[in-house]
C-alpha positions in Angstrom: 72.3 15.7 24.3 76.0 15.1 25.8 76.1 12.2 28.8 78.0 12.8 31.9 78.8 11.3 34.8 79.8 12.4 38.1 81.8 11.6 40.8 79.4 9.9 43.7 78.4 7.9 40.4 79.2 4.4 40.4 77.4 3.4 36.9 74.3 4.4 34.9 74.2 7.1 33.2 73.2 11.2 33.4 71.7 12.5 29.9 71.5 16.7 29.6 71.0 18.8 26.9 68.1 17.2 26.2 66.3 20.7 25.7 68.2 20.4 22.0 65.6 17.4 22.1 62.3 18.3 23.5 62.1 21.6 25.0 60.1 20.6 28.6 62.8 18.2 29.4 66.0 19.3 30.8 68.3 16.2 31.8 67.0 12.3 33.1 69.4 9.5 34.3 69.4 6.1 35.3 72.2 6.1 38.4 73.8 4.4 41.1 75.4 6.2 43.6 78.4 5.5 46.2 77.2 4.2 49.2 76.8 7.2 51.8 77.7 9.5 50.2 76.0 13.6 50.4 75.1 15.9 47.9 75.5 19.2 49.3 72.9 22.0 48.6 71.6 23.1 45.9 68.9 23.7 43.4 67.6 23.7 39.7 66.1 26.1 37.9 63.2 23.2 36.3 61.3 20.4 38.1 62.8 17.5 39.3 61.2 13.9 39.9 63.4 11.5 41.7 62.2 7.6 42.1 64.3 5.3 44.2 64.5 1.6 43.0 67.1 0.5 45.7 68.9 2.1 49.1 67.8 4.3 51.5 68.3 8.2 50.2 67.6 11.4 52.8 66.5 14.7 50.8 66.4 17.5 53.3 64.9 20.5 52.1 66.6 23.7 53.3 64.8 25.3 56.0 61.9 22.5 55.6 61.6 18.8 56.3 63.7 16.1 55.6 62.2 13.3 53.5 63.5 9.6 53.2 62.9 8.0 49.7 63.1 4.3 50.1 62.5 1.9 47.3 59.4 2.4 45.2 59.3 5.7 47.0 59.1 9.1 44.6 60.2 13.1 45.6 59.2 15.8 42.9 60.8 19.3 43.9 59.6 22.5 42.1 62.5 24.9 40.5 64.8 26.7 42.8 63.9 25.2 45.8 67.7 24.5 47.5 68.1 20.8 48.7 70.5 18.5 49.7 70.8 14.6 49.4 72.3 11.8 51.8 72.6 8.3 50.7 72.0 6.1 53.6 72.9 3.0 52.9 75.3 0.6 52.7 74.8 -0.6 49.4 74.5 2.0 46.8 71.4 3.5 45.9 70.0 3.0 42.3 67.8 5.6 41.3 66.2 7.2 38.7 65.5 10.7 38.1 64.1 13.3 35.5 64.3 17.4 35.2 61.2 18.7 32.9 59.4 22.1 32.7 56.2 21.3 34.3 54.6 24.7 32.4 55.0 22.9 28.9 52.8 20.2 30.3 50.0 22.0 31.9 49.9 23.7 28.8 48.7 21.0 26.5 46.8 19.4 29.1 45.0 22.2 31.4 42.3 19.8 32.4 44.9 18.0 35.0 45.0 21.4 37.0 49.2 20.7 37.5 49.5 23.5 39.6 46.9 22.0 42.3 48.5 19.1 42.5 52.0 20.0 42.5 53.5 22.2 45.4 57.1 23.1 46.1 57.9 19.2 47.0 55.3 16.5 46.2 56.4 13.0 48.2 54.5 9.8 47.3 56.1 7.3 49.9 54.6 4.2 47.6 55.0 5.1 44.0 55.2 1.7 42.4 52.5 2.5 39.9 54.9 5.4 38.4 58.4 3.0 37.8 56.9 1.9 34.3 56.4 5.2 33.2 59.7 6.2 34.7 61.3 3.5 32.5 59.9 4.6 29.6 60.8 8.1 29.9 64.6 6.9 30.5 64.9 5.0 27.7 63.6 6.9 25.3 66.2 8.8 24.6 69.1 6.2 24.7 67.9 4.2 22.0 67.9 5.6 19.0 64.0 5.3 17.5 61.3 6.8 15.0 59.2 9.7 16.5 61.8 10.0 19.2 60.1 13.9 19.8 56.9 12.4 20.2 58.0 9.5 22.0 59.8 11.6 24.5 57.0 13.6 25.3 54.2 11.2 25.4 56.1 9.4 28.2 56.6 12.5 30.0 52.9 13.3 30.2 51.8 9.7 30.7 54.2 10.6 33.8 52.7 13.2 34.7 49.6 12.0 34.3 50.3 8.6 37.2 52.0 11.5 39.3 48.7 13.5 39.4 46.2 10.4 39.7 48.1 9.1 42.7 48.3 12.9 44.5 44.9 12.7 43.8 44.4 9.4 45.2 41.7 8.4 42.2 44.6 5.7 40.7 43.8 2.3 42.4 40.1 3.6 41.6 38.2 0.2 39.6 37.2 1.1 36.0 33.7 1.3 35.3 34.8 -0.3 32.2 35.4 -3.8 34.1 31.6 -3.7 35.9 29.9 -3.7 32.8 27.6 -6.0 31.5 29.3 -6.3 28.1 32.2 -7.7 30.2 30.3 -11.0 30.8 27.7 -11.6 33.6 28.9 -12.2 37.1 29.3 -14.9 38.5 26.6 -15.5 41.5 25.6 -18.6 42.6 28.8 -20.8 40.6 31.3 -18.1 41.7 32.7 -19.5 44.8 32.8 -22.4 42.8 35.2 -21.9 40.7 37.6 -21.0 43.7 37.1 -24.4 44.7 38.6 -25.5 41.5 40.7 -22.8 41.9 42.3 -23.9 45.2 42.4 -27.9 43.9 44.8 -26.4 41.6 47.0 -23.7 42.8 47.0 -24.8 46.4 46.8 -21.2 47.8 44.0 -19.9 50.5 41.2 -18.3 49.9 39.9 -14.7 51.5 37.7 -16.0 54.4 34.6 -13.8 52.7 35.3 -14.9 49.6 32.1 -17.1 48.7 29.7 -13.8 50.5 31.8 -11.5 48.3 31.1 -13.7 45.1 27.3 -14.3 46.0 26.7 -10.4 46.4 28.5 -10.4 43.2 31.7 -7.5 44.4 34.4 -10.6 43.7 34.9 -11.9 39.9 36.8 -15.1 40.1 39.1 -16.3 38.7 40.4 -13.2 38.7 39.9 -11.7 41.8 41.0 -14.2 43.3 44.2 -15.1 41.7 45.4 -11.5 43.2 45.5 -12.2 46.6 45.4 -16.1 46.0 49.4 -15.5 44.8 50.4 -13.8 48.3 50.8 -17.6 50.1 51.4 -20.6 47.3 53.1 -22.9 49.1 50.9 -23.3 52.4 50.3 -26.4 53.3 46.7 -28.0 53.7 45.7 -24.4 52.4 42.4 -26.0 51.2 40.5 -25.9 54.1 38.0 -28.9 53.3 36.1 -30.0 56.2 34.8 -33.4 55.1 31.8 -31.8 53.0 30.9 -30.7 49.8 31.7 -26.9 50.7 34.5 -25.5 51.9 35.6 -23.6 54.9 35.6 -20.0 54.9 
């Protein structure tokens, strides 16, 4: 593995040679670039996945569309497919990227059917699920650790794996594992109740529905409702207590 850097690089780092590594992975890095600056064409001969953290970045595909990666936005682009790169803004971009040989993968794992899922260039315009894995795969190998071979390519597949799931749009799908009995009984009749104490407490709005929701049992405070309670803290007279006993919904 030798680490380079080149010159639209501001900091971060580019690792290649990581094939001396792990076979399926060809290069990752961790970068960011001059401010507006342009990569001209070209191509690779494995797959890339790029992930933009911060800036505005244009990656026009020759003789095809243009695509603007924005943060928590992601671009994968098959081998030998020519493309060019613009960065657009003002500040430089930070981004994070990874070259792999997506034939490895589908070959321990033919159940995922890769080569449904990914075509010449796969955009996700709101990837935020896949930056943890993205971090994972980056850092394997710049710390030096046990396993590092296995390390490397678990994190590649469990990539892989939130790249396919989101193509597929199954990955904001609720576990049955959560609905199950063994989880604990729902709450029915003292669910919206607890919001109530909720709301004394954290001094954020509840959903309008939210006592419906918890009496037909599809909301399971308190945690439900500490996801969307978060959005609004700070609002003032956010109980909405009209005199009575019950709330206002």
């Amino acid at each position: 593995m030798r680490i380079l850097r080149s010159k639209e690089q501001v900091s971060g780092f580019w690792a290649i040679e990581l094939h001396r590594i792990i076979p399926e992975i060809a290069d990752c890095g961790d970068v960011w670039i001059v401010p507006r600056c342009r990569l001209d064409p070209h191509l690779h001969r494995h797959w890339e996945l790029m992930y933009q953290i911060e800036g505005v970045t244009e990656c026009g595909i020759m003789g095809g569309r243009t695509y603007t990666l924005s943060p928590g936005s992601s671009l994968c682009i098959a081998p030998n497919v020519n493309h060019w790169l613009q960065r657009k803004s003002n500040s430089g971009p930070h981004e994070v990227f990874v070259g792999f040989d997506l034939r490895a993968v589908a070959a321990r794992h033919p159940e995922w059917e890769l080569t449904k899922h990914f075509t010449s260039t796969c955009f996700i315009r709101e990837a935020l699920q896949l930056e943890r894995a993205m971090t994972r795969l980056i850092r394997e190998p710049t710390v030096s650790s046990m396993h590092q071979i296995s390390g490397l390519r678990l994190a590649l597949d469990t990539l892989i794996l939130e790249v396919v799931r989101t193509l597929a749009g199954t990955r904001d799908s609720p576990s049955s594992v959560a609905m199950h009995s063994a989880c604990g009984p729902k709450p029915v009749c003292l669910g919206w109740w607890y919001i109530i104490i909720l709301r004394r407490f954290i001094r954020a709005p509840a959903p309008r529905n939210c006592r419906r929701e918890c009496w037909r049992g599809n909301l399971n405070p308190p945690f439900g409702y500490l996801a969307v309670s978060t959005r609004n803290p700070t609002k003032k007279n956010s109980f909405g207590f009209n005199g009575s006993t019950e709330p206002s919904f």
